[in-house]
N, C-alpha and C positions, 0 to 999 in steps of 0.2 A: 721694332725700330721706331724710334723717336723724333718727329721731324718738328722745329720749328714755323710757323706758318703764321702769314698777317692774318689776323684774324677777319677782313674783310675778305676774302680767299676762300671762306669755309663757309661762307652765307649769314656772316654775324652781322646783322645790322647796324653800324658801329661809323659806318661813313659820316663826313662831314655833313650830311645831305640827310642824313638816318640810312642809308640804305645800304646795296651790301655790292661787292665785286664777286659772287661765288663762283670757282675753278670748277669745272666737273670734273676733270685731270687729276685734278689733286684730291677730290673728299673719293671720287667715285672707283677709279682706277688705282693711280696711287695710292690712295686711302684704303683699301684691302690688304694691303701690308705695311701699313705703318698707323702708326700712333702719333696725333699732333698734337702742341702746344700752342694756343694760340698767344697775338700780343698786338696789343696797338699803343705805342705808347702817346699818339695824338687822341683817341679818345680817353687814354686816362687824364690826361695835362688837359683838355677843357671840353671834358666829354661829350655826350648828339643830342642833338645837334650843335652844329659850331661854326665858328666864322673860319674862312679858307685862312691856311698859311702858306707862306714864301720864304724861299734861302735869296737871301738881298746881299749881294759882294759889301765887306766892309774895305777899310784902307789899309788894314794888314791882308790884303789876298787872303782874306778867308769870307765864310759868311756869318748871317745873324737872322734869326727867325722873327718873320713879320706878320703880324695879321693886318688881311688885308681889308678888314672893316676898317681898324681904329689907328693903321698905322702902328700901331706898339710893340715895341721888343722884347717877344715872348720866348725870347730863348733859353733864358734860365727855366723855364713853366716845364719846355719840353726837353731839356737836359737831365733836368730831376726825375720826370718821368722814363725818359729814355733809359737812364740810370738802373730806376727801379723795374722794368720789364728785362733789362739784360739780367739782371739781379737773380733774376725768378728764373730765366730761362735757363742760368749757367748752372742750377741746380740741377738740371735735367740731361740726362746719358743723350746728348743730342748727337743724331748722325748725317742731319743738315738743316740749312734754313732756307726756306721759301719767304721772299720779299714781296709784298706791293708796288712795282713799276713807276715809274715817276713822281711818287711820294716825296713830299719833304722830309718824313724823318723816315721812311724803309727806302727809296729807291736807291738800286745797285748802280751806281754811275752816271742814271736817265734820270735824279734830281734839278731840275729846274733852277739855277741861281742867276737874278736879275742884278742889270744896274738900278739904283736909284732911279735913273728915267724912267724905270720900267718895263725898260726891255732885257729881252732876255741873255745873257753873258754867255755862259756855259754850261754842262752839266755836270754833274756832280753827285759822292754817295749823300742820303739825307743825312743826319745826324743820328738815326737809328742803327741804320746799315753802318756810319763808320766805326762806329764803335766795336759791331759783329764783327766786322774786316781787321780788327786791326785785334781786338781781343783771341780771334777764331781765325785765326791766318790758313791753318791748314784744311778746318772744314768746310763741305760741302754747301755751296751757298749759290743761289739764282734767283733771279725774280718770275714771277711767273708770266709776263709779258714773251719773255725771249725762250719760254716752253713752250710757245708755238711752234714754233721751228723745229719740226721732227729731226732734224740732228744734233742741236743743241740739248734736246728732252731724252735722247738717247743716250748722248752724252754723261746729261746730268745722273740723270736715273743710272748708269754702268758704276759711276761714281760713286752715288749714294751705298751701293749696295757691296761694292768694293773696300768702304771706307766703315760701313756694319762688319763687314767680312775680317777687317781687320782689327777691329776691336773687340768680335767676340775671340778672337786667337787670344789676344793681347790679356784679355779676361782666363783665359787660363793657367797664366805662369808658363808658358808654352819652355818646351828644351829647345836647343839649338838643331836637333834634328825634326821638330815641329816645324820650326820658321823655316826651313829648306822646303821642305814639303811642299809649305805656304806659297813659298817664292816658286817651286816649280810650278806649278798649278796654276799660276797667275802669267808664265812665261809668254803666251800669247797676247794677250791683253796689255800687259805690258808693253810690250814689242810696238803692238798698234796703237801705243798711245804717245811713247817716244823709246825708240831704241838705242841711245845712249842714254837715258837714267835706265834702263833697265840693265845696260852692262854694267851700270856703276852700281845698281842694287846686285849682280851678281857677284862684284869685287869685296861689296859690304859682306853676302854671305860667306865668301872665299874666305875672309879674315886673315888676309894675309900678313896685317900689322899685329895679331895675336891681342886681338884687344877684348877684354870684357866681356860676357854676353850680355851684360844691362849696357852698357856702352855701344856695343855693337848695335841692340836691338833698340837703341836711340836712335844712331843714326837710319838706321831700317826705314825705320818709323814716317821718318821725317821727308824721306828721299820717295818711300813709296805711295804718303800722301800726296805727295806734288806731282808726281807721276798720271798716277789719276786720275788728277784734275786737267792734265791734258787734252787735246782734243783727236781724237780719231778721226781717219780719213777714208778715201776710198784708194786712194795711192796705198797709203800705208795696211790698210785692211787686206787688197788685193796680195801686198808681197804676204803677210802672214798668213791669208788662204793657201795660195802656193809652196811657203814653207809648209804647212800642214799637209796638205798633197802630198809631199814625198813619203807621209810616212804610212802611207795604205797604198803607194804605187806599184809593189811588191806581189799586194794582196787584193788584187783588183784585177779583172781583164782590161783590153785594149780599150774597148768600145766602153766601159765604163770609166777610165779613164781622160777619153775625151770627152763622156758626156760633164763630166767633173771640172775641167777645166774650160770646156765653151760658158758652162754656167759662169765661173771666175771672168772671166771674159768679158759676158753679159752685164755681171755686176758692174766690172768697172766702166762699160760703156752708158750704165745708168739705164737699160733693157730691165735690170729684175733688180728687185731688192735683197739686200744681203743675205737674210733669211735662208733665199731658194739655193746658194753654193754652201752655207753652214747645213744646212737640212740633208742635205746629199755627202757630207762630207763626215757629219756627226754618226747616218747612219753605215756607211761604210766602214768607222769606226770602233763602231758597235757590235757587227755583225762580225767583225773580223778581230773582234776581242783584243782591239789597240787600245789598251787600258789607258796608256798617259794621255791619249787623243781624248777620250771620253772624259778625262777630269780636269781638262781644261776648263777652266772659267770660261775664256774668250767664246766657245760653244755656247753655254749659259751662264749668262752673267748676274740674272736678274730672273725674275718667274716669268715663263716662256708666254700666262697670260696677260701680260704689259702688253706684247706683243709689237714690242714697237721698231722691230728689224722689218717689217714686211710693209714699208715706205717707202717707195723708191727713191724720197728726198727724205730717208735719215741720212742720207752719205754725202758726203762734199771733199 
């Protein structure tokens, strides 16, 4: 799996200063299952060390890139650049991009743009990022400031690995009874991530309009990348533990039923982390040879050593 990454992220000395921002998250953890590309396109447009730049509001409500040694408008310098780093990167099977946080040309929204007097206006994507955004609409994109936030990193990471999952499908010329498969298997996950696009990806695979299977499997495509990019909750986590529940209710005693559902419980009172009601629910599953339960993604979404369900603040 391929990920984009600022290259001061990965311990590249590349900073305006020489020096580096390195993620342990990203080279250490995440970096055992993925493959990165790095980019800075501020050290290629006036390489390290350098004078700091700024996004300055002009009179059309946009900005214009300022060094802030000499005052001069270096925007054409790192447009060219920016240009040529997306250039490089779009060559690349990418299944997301990891941003440098308040950057003038990578930051995702948390860019920095001043008035003239100098103070600060707004924020905004840099000039690196908007081009990702607006090029890459539907992939997986974050900066790594806001992968602190064990829900947000949760998030992202379900995402990332959702959005692999559907392009090694997409890599096979799949049939129409492949992508049904696909779609059940992802039913929970879905669910908890927004349960109207997932009725409406069920309508897609209904085909009720008799349309295409490249047509069809267009709009799939499109409706279950957005899907993903949604955010999970613990409202919404809890109702699909409980859907999931019923379907080992059958096959389970009393007393193990309530231990099942006090954990759901726990979870959503924020007592345990989501983990400890998946763990007990997974192996009831298992043991009771409920095969559609076990090949749920929403169970395992991602390699179980991320490990990033057993937070009690992945959930909100």
């Amino acid at each position: 799996m391929k990920i984009a990454v600022s290259a001061c992220l990965l311990g590249e000395k590349i900073r305006f200063d020489g020096g580096h921002k390195h993620d342990r998250f990203i080279t250490k953890q995440l970096g055992e299952f993925a493959q990165y590309v790095p980019f800075c396109p501020e050290h290629l447009a006036f390489g390290t060390p350098r004078p700091t730049i700024r996004l300055v509001e002009d009179t059309e409500d946009s900005y214009f890139v300022q060094s802030n040694k000499s005052q001069e408008n270096v925007s054409k310098e790192l447009l060219n650049s920016s240009q040529s780093e997306f250039s490089r990167i779009q060559n690349e099977p990418l299944r997301g991009i990891i941003l440098k946080s308040k950057s003038p040309s990578c930051g995702l929204g948390s860019a920095l743009v001043y008035r003239e007097n100098g103070y600060a206006k707004e924020k905004s994507d840099g000039m690196f990022a908007k081009m990702c955004r607006e090029q890459f609409p539907l992939l997986p994109m974050e900066e790594e400031g806001r992968l602190n936030d064990p829900w947000l990193r949760e998030n992202f990471v379900m995402q990332l690995f959702a959005y692999d999952d559907f392009e090694n499908l997409k890599a096979t010329n799949p049939s129409m009874k492949e992508l049904v498969a696909f779609h059940q298997s992802y039913k929970f996950m879905l669910q908890a991530k927004n349960d109207v696009m997932y009725r409406e990806l069920g309508q897609i695979v209904g085909n009720h309009d008799n349309l295409t299977f490249d047509v069809l499997f267009g709009q799939y495509e499109v409706l279950f990348k957005t899907t993903i990019a949604q955010k999970s909750s613990i409202r919404k986590n809890r109702n699909v533990l409980e859907h999931m529940a019923g379907f080992v209710k059958d096959k389970i005693s009393d007393v193990e039923k309530e231990m099942l559902h006090e954990q759901i419980r726990e979870y959503a009172d924020k007592i345990v982390p989501l983990i400890a009601p998946l763990s007990r629910l997974y192996m009831f599953a298992k043991n009771h040879e409920v095969e559609y339960l076990v090949g749920q993604k929403f169970l395992n979404p991602y390699p179980k050593e991320l490990a990033l369900r057993s937070d009690i603040k992945s959930g909100k």
